[in-house]
N, C-alpha and C positions, 0 to 999 in steps of 0.2 A: 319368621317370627317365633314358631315353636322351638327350632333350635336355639334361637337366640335366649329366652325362660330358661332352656333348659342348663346349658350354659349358667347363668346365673345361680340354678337350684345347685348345680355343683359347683362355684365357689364357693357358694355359702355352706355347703356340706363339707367340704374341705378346711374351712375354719372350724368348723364342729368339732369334727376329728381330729386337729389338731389341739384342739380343747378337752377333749375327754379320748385321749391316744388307746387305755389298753382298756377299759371297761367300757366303753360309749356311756352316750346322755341313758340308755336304761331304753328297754323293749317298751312298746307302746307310748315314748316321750318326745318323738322326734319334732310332732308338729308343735307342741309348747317348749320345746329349747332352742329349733330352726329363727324362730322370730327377734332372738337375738343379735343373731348372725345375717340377719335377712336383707341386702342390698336395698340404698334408701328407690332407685326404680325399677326394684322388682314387686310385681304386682300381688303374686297369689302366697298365701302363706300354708301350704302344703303341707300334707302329713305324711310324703315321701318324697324324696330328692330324685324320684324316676329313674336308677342306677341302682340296681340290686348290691353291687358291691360296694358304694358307697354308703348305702342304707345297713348294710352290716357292718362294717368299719365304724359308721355313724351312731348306731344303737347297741352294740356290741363288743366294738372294738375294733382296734387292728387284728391282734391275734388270732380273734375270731376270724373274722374276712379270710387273713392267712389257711387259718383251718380248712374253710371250706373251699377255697380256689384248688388246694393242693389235695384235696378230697374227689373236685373236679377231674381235677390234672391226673390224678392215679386210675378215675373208673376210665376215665378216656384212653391212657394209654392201657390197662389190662384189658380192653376191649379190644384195639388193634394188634394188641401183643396177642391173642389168643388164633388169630389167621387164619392160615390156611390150617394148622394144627387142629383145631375143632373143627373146621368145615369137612376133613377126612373122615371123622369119626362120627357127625352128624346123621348118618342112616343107623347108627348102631342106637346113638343116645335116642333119637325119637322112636326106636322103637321099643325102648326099655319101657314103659309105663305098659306094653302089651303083655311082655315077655317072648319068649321065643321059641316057646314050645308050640304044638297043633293046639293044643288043649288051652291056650289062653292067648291066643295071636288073632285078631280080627282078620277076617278075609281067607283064611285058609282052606281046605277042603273040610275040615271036623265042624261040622254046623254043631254040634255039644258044646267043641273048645272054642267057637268062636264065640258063644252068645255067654260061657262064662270069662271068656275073656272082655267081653263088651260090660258084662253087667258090674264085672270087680273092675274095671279101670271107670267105669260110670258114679258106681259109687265112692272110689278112693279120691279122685278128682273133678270130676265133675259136679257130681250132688252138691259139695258142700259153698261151689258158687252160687248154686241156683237155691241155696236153703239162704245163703244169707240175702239173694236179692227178696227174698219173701219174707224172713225175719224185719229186713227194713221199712217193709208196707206196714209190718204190724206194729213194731216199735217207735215207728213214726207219729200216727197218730195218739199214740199211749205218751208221748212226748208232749204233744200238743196238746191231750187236755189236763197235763200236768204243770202247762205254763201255760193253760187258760186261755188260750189261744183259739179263735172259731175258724175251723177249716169245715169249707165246705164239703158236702160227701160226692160233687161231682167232681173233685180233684182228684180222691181216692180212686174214684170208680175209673177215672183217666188214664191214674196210675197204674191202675192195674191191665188195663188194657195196653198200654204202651209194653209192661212188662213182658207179658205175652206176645207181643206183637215181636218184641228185638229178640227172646226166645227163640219164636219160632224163624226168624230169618240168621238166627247167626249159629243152631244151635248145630249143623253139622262141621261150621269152621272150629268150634269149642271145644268138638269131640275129634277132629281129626287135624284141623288147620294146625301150621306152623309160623310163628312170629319171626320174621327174619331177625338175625341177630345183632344188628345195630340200630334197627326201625327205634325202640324206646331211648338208646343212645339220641337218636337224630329228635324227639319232641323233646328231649330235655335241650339239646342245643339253640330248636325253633324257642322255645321259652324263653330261655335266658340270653338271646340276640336281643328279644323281645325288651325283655326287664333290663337291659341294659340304657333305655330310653324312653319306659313307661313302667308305668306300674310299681308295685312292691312285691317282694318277695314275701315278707311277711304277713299278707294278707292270708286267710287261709283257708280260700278258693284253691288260691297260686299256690300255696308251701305245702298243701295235700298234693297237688297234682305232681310238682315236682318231685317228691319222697315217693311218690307209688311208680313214679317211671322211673327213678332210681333203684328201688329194691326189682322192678322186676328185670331191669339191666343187670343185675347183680344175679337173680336168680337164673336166668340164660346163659351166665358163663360159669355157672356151677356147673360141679362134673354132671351132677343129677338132675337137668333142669326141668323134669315134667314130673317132679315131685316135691311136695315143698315141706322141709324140716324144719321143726320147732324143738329146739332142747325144753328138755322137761315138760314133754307135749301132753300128758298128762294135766297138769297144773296150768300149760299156757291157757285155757280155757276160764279157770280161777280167777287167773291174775288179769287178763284181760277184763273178765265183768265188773271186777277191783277197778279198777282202770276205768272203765270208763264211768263206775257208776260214782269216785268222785270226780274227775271231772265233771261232773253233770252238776252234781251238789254244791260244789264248791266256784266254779266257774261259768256255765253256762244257763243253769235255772236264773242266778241271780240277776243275772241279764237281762234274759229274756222278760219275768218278770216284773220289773223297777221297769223296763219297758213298756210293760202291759200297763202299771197303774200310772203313767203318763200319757199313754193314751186314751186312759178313763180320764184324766182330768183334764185333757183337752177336747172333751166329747163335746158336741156343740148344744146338744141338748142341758148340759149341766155346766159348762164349764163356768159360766155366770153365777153360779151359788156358791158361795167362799168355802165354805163349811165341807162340803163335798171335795174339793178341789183340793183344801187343806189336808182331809182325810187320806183322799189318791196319793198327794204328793209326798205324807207324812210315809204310808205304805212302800212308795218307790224309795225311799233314803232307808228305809229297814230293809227292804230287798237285796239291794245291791251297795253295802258299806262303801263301796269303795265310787261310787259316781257324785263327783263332782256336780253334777249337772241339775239332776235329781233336787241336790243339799241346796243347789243356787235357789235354785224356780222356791223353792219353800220358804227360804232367807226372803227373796222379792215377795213371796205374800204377807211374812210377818210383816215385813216393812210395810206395806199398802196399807194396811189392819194399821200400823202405828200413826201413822200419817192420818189417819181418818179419826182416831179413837185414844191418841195418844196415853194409851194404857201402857204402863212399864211393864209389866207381863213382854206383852208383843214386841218391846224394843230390846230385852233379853232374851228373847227367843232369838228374835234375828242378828243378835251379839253372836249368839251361839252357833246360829245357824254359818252363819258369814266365816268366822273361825275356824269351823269344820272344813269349810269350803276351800277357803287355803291353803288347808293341812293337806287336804285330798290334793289338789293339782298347785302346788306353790310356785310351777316355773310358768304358770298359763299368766300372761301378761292380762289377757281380759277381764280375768275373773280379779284381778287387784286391780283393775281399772273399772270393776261393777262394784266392789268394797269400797275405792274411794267417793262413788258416784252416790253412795248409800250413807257416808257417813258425813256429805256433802251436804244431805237433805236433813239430815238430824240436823247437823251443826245449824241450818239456816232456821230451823224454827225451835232450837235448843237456845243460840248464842253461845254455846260453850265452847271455850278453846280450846281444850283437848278433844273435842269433834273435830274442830275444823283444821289442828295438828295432824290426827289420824288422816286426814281425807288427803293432806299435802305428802304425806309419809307414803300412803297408797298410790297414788301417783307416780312419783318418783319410784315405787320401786317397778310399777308397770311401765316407765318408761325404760328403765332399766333392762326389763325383760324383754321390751319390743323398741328401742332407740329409732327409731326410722318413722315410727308409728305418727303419722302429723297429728290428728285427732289427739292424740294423747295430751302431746305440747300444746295445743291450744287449747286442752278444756284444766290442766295447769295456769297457764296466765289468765284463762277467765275467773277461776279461781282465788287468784292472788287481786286480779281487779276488783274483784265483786268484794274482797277484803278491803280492799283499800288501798293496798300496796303495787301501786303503778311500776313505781322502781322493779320489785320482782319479777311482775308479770309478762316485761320488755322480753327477758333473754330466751324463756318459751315462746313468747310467741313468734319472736325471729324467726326461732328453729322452726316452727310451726309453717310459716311463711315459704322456708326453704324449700321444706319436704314436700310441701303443695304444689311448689314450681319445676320442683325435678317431677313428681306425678303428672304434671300436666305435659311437659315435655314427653313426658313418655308415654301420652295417652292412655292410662290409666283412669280411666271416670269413675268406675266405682270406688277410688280409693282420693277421691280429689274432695276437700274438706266444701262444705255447702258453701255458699256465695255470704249467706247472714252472719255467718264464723270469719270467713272469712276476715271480712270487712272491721269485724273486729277486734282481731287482730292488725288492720290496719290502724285502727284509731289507736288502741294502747299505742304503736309506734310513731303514734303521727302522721302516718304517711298519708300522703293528697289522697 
């Protein structure tokens, strides 16, 4: 049965790709443009097609995909191409970070040259792994209470002891051990066997792990491989803090963040006080511009507030709100099927027809985005019933009927339309 999903996630990725050939749908868009394409009995609606090469083709493009298979294709063959040719020269290259003099060669009879050869190859490569595992303890927490984050201090205190612990057990393989020279070759292969039927590439757990087995495959068939160069090694310390410090600002604070004041406003203790929850929610959509999500949940509370209070203030707020919301994710079927379900509720206690135009128009553009979607068809003909207009509401809800009976065929229960919907979608059609 899992093959069988899986199969499906890639025809449906294969119409994608055939739909957006050289650019793809766009990095992080795959799960809102996938439900277009989405088989009417396929169940899950997925934010990766489980084929790393597909999910790059799909969000990137052909070209791309091209790039990186033949990126593949070349560290794999210079790895084999390198043979027996290095393994000859392999006592010479491990012993360059010593040198080869008495005076800077570990193990030799000069206990002077050994312990200055111990201490300059300690400090040249060594040190500087064991400074950033300790820079990470401190920058970590300095992280946390800059996204307001409460970490407890026995995490730290864990972490710290862990650190010491892998130290002290691996710290003579660090200083002398040797990484055979296709071992980081072989975990990017175990990965990408892997990704080739789960997961994403792009997550980035996964696309860290596989860029550090890559660069240090690359750094072991360098001529120098127990040294590692940085052009303009001077400044790479600069441009890396550059580097990360906006990332940080521009991508990952806001995140974090717009996260935090979402979780204040689902706090159990307050989330029942509007005013509060308004406040949280208004803070997470300053946070992070760009979260859809955020912008919805604040839209759904103007609305609530309008529905109770029918104040114009609050129905222009969630004008506003609702607007944004589409601008941020305009291919996410849902979120125009939460617009039309909003301008559903105005329209019924407005009467006006350009509500209840908007709510038909949202609709239709959410089935559009998700065609298979049965829910959708049938709260279109409830829609057009609840108008008055039986004639309309007949040809959704066929379709509505349809989708439900290919879902049920395919035992799909969470995707199979309630029994009271059902049913009426039977009466629109007449059916016994």
């Amino acid at each position: 049965k899992s093959l069988g999903y899986r199969l499906q996630y890639w025809q449906s990725t294969s119409s994608m790709i055939g739909a957006y050939p050289l650019l793809g749908c766009g990095l992080g868009q795959f799960q809102d443009t996938y439900t277009a394409y989405k088989l009417p009995d396929a169940s899950e609606e997925i934010a990766d097609p489980h084929n790393f090469l597909l999910e790059v083709a799909a969000t990137a493009g052909i070209p791309s995909a091209l790039v990186l298979t033949t990126a593949l294709g070349l560290l794999i063959l210079h790895t084999f191409r390198k043979g027996d040719a290095m393994d000859e020269t392999r006592a010479e290259t491990d012993t360059e970070g010593f040198g080869s003099s008495p005076s800077n060669v570990p193990g030799q009879a000069n206990e002077t040259g050994n312990r200055e050869g111990q201490t300059e190859f300690f400090a040249s490569q060594i040190k500087p792994v064991y400074c950033g595992g300790i820079a990470g303890l401190v920058i970590g927490p300095g992280l946390a209470w800059l996204d307001q984050l409460d970490v407890p201090i026995v995490h730290g205190v864990i972490a710290c002891v862990l650190m010491v612990a892998v130290i002290w057990i691996l710290h003579g393989w660090v200083c002398r051990g040797q990484l055979p020279r296709r071992l980081p070759l072989v975990g990017i292969a175990v990965l990408l066997i892997h990704l080739l039927a789960a997961g994403g590439i792009s997550d980035p757990a996964v696309a860290g792990t596989f860029w550090i087995l890559a660069a240090i495959q690359i750094n072991i068939l360098s001529k120098n491989p127990s040294r590692i160069r940085c052009v303009g090694s001077r400044m790479f310390p600069i441009i890396t803090l550059i580097g990360l410090a906006t990332a940080y600002w521009t991508a990952y604070a806001p995140v974090i963040r717009c996260r935090g004041h979402l979780s204040r406003a689902d706090h159990p203790e307050t989330r029942h006080e509007i005013g509060h929850v308004t406040h949280e929610l208004k803070l997470a959509a300053e946070a992070d511009r760009f979260s859809a999500v955020a912008v919805r949940r604040l839209a759904n509370v103007y609305l609530a507030r309008w529905q109770t209070r029918s104040i114009q203030q609050d129905l222009d707020a969630w004008t506003a709100a609702n607007k944004r919301t589409l601008a941020l994710a305009p291919r996410a079927a849902r979120q125009w099927q939460e617009s039309a379900s909003g301008w559903t509720k105005i329209w019924k206690k407005s009467g006006r027809l350009r509500d209840f135009n908007r709510a038909v128009s949202d609709l239709r553009r959410a089935i559009k985005l998700y065609p298979n979607h049965a829910h959708f068809h049938a709260d279109l003909a409830c829609l057009w019933d609840f108008a008055g207009n039986q004639l309309a509401a007949r040809a959704p809800a066929r379709r509505a009927l349809i989708l439900d009976d290919i879902m049920r065929r395919a035992g799909h229960r969470d995707q199979f339309l309630p029994e009271t919907l059902r049913h009426a979608m039977e009466v629109i059609l007449d059916l016994p």
